[in-house]
C-alpha positions, 0 to 999 in steps of 0.5 A: 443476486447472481453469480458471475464468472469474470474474466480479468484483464490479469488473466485470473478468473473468478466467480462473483456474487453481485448483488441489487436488481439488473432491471437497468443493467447494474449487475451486467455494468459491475461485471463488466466493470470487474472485467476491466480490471486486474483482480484483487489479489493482482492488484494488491501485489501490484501495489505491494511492488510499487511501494517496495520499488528500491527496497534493500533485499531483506535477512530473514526466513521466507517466512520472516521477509514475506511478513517483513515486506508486507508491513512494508509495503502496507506502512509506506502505503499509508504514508504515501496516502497521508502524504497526498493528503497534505493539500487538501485535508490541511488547507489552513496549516502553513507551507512550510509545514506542509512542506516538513511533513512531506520531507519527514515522510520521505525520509522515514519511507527511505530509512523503510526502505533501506532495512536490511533486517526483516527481523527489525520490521516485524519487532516494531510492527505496532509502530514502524512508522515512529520508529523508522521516523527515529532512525531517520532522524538519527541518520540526518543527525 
């Protein structure tokens, strides 16, 4: 095992424990390999905005809106990856099934995203994507 002081394209740095032998370059490949990329935590902010893109400004504490919009963005996450699924984890499962899920999705992502109350976000925390499920199907009613 080796430390290492990476350089990431974001511009951070960062020393890493890496660990196997380099008898064939490992250690040297995964360091070269973390350098190409942004570090975690610009990646994971990375990921944060693009799933809070068009999302209504939230009322809250600083301290409320932060914690508002990283379940957020963590539960649109998760349905943008269950969605992508779709296809190939419900090869059998009908079309128009397949087709009802990815709209139902959709629109809990929108009803997400147009919260205003960042309250109502951490209140339903332990199910935000039934509850927003409910209120998207109260929206198209």
């Amino acid at each position: 095992m080796a430390q290492y002081d990476i350089h990431h394209t974001c511009g951070h740095e960062e020393t890493v424990q890496i660990y196997g032998t380099n008898v064939h370059g490992e250690r040297t490949r995964k360091a070269e390999w973390l350098e190409s990329k942004p570090c975690r935590d610009c990646e994971r902010e990375a990921v944060r905005e693009a799933n809070l893109a068009g999302a209504a400004e939230l009322e809250g504490s600083e301290k409320q809106v932060s914690w508002a919009n990283d379940l957020r963005a963590k539960a649109i996450g998760d349905i943008k990856a269950k969605l992508a699924t779709l296809d190939t984890q419900y090869i059998a499962a009908a079309q128009d099934w397949k087709d009802a899920q990815r709209k139902a999705g959709e629109a809990i992502i929108e009803a997400m995203l147009a919260e205003t109350s960042a309250k109502a976000i951490i209140d339903n925390r332990d199910n935000l994507v039934s509850h927003y499920g409910a209120v998207a199907q109260q929206a198209a009613k």
